[in-house]
DOSE-10102 format. One record per residue (C-alpha): residue in three letters; x, y, z. Coordinates in steps of 0.25 Angstrom, whole numbers, padded with zeros to 4 digits, always signed. Example, Ala and Ser with C-alpha at 12.3 -4.5 7.8 and 13.67 -1.06 7.14 Angstrom:
% DOSE-10102
ALA+0049-0018+0031;SER+0055-0004+0029;
% end
This chain:
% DOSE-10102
UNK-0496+0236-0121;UNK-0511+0241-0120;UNK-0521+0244-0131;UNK-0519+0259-0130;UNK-0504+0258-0131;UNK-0504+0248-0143;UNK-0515+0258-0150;UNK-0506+0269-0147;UNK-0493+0262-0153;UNK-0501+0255-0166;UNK-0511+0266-0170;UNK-0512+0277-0176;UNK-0512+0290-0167;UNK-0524+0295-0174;UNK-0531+0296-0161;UNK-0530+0299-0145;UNK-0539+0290-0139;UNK-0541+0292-0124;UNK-0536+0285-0115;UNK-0545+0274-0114;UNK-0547+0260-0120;UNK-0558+0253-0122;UNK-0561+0239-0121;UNK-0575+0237-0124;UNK-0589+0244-0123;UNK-0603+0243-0122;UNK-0615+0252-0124;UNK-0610+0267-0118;UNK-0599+0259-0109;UNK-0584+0257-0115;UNK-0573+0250-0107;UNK-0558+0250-0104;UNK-0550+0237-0104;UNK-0550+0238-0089;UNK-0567+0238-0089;UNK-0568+0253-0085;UNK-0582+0259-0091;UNK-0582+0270-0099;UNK-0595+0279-0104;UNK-0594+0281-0118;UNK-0598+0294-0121;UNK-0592+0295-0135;UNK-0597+0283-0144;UNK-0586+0283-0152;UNK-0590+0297-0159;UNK-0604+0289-0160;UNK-0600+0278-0166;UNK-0604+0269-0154;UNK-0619+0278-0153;UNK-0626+0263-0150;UNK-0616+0260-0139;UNK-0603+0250-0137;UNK-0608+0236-0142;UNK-0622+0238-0144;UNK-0628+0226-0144;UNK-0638+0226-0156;UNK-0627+0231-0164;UNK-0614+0220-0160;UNK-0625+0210-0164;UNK-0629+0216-0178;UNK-0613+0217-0179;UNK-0612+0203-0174;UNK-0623+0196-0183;UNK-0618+0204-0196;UNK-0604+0198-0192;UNK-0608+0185-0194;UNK-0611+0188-0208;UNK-0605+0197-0215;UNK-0597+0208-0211;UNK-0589+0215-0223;UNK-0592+0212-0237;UNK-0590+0226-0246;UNK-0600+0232-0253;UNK-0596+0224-0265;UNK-0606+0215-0259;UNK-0622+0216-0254;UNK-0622+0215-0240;UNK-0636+0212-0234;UNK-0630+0220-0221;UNK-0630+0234-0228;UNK-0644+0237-0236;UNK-0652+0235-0222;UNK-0642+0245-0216;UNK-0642+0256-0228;UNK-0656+0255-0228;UNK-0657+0258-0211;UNK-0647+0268-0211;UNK-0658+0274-0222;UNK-0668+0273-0216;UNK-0663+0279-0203;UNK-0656+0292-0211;UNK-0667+0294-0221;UNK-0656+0294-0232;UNK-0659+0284-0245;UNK-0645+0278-0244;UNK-0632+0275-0236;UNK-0618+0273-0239;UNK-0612+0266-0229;UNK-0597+0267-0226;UNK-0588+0263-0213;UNK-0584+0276-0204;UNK-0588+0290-0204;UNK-0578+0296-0213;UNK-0581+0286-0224;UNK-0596+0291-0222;UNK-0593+0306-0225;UNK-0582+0304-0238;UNK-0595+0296-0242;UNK-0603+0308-0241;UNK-0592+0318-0246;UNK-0590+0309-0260;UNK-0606+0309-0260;UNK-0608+0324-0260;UNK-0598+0328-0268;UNK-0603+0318-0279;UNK-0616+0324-0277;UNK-0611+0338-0280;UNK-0603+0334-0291;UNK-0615+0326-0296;UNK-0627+0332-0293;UNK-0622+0347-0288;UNK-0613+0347-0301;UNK-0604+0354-0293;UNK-0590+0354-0301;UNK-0580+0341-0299;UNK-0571+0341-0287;UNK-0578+0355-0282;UNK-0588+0348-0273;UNK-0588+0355-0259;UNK-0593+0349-0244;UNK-0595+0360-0236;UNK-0590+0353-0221;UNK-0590+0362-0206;UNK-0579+0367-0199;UNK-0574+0355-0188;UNK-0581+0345-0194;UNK-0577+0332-0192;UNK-0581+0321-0203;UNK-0569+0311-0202;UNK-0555+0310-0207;UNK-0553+0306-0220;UNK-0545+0315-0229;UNK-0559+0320-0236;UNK-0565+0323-0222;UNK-0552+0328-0215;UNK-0553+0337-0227;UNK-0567+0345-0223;UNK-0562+0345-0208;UNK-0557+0358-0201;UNK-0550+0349-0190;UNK-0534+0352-0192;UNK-0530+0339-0183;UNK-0539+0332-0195;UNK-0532+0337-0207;UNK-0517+0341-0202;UNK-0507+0334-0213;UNK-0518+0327-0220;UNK-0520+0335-0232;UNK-0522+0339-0243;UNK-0536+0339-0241;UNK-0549+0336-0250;UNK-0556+0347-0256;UNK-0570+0349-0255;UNK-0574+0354-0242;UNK-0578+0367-0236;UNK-0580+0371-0222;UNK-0591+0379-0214;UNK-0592+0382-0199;UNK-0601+0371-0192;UNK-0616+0375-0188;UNK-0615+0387-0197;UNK-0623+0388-0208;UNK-0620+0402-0213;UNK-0604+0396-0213;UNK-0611+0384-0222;UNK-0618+0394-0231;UNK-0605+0401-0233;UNK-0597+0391-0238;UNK-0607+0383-0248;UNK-0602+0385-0262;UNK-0606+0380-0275;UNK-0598+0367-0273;UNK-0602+0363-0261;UNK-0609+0348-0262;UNK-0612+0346-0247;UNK-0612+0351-0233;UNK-0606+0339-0225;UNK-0607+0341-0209;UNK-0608+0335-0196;UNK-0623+0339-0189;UNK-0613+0341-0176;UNK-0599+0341-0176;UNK-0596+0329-0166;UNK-0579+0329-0168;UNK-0580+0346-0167;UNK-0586+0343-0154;UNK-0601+0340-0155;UNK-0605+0354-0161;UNK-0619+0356-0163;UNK-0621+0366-0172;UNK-0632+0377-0172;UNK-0648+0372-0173;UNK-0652+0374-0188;UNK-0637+0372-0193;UNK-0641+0358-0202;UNK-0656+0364-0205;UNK-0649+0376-0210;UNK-0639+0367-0218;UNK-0648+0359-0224;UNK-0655+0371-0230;UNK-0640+0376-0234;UNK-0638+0364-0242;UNK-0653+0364-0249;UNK-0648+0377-0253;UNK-0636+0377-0260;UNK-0640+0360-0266;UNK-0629+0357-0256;UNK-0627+0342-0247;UNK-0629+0341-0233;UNK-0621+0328-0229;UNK-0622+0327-0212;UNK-0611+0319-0205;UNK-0618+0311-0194;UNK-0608+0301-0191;UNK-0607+0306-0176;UNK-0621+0313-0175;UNK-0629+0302-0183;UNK-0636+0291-0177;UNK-0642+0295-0164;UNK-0630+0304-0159;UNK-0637+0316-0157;UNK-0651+0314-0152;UNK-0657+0311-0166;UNK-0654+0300-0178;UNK-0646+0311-0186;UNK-0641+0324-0181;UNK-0647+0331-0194;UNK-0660+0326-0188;UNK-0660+0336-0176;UNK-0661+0348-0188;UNK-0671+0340-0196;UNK-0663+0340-0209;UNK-0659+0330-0219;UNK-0645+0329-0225;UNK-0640+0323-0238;UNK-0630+0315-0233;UNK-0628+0309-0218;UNK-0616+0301-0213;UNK-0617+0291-0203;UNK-0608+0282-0196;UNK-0602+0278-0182;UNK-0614+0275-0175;UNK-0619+0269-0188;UNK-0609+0257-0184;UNK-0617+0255-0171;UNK-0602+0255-0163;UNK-0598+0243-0170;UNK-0590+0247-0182;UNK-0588+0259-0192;UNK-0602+0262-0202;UNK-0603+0274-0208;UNK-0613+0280-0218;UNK-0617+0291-0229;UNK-0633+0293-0229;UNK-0639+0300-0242;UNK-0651+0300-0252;UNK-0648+0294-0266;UNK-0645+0307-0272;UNK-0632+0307-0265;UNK-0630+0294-0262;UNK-0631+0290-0277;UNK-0618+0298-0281;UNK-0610+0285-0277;UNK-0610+0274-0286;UNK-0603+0261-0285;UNK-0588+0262-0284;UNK-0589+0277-0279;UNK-0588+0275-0264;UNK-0589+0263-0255;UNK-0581+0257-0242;UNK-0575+0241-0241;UNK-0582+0241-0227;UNK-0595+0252-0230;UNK-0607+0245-0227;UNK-0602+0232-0224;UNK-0612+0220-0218;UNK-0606+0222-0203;UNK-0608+0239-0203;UNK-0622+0237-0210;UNK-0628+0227-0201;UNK-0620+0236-0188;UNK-0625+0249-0193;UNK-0639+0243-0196;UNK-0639+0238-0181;UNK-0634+0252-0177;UNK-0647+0259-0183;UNK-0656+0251-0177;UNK-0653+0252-0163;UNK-0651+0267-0164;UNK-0665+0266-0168;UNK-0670+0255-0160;UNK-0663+0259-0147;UNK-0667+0273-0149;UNK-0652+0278-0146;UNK-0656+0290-0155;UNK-0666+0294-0144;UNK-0656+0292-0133;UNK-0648+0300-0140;UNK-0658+0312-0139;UNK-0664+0308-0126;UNK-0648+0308-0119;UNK-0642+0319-0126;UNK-0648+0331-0120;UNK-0645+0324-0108;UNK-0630+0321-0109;UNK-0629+0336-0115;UNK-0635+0342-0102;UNK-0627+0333-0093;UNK-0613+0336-0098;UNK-0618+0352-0100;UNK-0622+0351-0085;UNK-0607+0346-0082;UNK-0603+0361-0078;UNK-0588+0361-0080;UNK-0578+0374-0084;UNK-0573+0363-0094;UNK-0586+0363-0103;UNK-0587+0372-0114;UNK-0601+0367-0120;UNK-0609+0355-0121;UNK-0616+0353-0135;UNK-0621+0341-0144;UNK-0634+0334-0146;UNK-0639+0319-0143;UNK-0629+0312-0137;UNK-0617+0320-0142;UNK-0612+0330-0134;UNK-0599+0339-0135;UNK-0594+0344-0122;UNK-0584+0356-0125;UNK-0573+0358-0117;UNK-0563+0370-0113;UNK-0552+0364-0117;UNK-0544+0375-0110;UNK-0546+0366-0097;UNK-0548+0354-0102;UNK-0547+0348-0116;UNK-0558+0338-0119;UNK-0549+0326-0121;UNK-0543+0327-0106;UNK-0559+0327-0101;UNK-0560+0314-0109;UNK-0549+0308-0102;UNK-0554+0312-0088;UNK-0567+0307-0095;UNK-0561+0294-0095;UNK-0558+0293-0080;UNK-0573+0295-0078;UNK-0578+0283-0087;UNK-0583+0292-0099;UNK-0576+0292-0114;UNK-0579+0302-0123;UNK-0568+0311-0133;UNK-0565+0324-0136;UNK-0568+0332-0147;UNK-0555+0343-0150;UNK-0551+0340-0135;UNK-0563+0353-0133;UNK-0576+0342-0132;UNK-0581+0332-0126;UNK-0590+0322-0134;UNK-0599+0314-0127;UNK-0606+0306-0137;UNK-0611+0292-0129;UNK-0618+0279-0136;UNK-0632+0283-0138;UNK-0636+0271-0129;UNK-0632+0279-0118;UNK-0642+0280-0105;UNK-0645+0293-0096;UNK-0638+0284-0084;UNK-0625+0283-0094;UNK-0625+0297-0097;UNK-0626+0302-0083;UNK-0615+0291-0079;UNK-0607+0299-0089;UNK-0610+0314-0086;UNK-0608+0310-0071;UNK-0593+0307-0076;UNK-0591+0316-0086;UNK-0594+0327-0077;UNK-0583+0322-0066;UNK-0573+0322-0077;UNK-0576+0336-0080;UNK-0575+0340-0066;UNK-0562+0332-0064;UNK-0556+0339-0076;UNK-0560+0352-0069;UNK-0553+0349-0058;UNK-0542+0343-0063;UNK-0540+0357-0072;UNK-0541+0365-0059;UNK-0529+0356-0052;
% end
């Protein structure tokens, strides 16, 4: 009995992978078992942003290994402060909490902001609101599933947690509508990666932010896809010039290694936890810190922030240039680009399969998008390898509909 077989009689059912499996991997390239080369052009939803096994990091990884890996944050470990104090830097927040995956980062920031407007707001206890957008996507906790829109993520999980309030992504006048006098925070993903890499309109954060200021209201930005060099700049906030209250981080933050996660904020709102009021056995442990401190570093070193600017417009032209009936809209920014599909003909997921043959992976979003979201070490060369062969694919598909 082979991998796939053995996953699919022991596992949970909790996903549909495609049909592929993978061995091992290095910088954009993954591999079968049989040796077969694939092109990444996913980076597991961004978590592998430096590439498969990049060097730098494994050997941070493997030295901190040596040491220490897991110690709880009963203890000091002399891996964590040089990390906190990078990821500082490099935000321009005063403080980080650091917890393991993205989920973990934003219930972080929803028991932040809602002590803060109990606390500070002196908004009235267990009325503290979050104002979330429509299809969102923030995890899958039961808090998180609580503020998605998404039935296939909340069928038969209920009841729900209270708190949250919904407007229509991109639209401020929809944002305006539905603050009230309870409303602690504005949480929101800068662009909507799981909803299909939605953009929204130019102005949209600016015009949030000055929302916010307005009514004495949070602005808490989830950049665990968009962060770190996804979309051309450091943060996706950054494109609009503003500054959030609140930023979580995480996938690309473990380097491609293992899960690190974090909430970024000043003191004010950092300082509403105190010892015993939130913590993780495994946030911020030795191995994460020296990995995630190692991940930083060659994001800026390497400039992959800059290749992520300098390529994007290049890989958005080239799959906008692929003239098929099957192509709705191309849309995105950086290295992150959504290619809808008319499902009608096609559905998304049957075009990463034929994907696949061609020696690309990505995954759909909704079986309507295609996600094309490769390591940022990614080369013009690689890229035109991969437009070549995703551009076959689509003709196949066309003329496999028309048989």
């Amino acid at each position: 009995m082979d991998a796939i077989d053995l996953e699919r009689r022991h596992g949970a059912r909790n996903y549909d992978p495609l049909p592929v499996e993978i061995e091992h991997g290095e910088g954009v390239w993954l591999y079968d078992r049989r040796g077969r080369r694939y092109l990444d052009m996913m980076s597991a939803y961004s978590a592998v942003s430096h590439g498969h096994r990049h060097p730098r990091i494994v050997a941070a990884a493997i030295a901190q290994l040596s040491r220490v890996a897991v110690v709880s944050r009963a203890y000091h470990a002399s891996a964590l402060g040089p990390f906190l104090a990078k990821l500082s830097e490099l935000t321009g927040f005063e403080c980080a909490l650091p917890m393991n995956s993205g989920a973990e980062a934003v219930e972080t920031a929803i028991k932040a902001v809602r002590r803060w407007g109990y606390r500070v707001r002196g908004i009235p206890p267990g009325r503290a609101e979050i104002l979330v957008a429509r299809n969102n996507f923030h995890g899958r906790t039961t808090t998180i599933i609580s503020a998605s829109t998404e039935p296939d993520y909340r069928r038969d999980f209920g009841p729900f947690t209270p708190g949250f309030a919904h407007f229509d992504f991109g639209d401020i006048d929809s944002v305006r509508a539905a603050i009230g006098p309870n409303t602690c925070a504005v949480l929101v993903e800068p662009i909507q990666g799981e909803a299909g890499v939605v953009v929204p309109p130019d102005g949209f954060l600016r015009a949030l932010r000055t929302l916010c200021d307005e009514h004495n209201v949070l602005l808490v930005l989830d950049e665990v896809q968009s962060g770190l060099g996804r979309t051309g700049r450091m943060f996706a906030f950054q494109h609009e010039g503003i500054r959030p209250d609140g930023l979580i981080l995480g996938k690309a933050l473990g380097g491609g290694l293992l899960p690190v996660s974090a909430f970024c904020a000043d003191r004010p709102l950092m300082d509403q936890f105190e010892p015993g009021s939130h913590g993780s056995t495994f946030g911020g442990n030795p191995l994460a810190a020296a990995v995630g401190l190692e991940a930083l570093r060659v994001l800026e070193e390497e400039d992959l922030v800059g290749n992520s600017a300098r390529l994007g417009d290049h890989l958005r032209a080239g799959l906008a240039a692929i003239r098929s009936p099957l192509v709705r809209a191309v849309r995105g920014r950086g290295l992150w680009v959504g290619v809808e599909i008319d499902a009608a003909r096609v559905p998304a997921r049957r075009l990463c399969e034929v994907l696949i043959s061609h020696e690309v992976l990505t995954k759909d979003a909704h079986e309507t998008v295609l996600r094309f979201a490769p390591p940022l070490v990614i080369t013009r060369e690689q890229i035109d390898w991969g437009l070549e062969r995703i551009a076959a694919a689509f003709r196949q598909s066309e003329l496999a509909r028309a048989a």
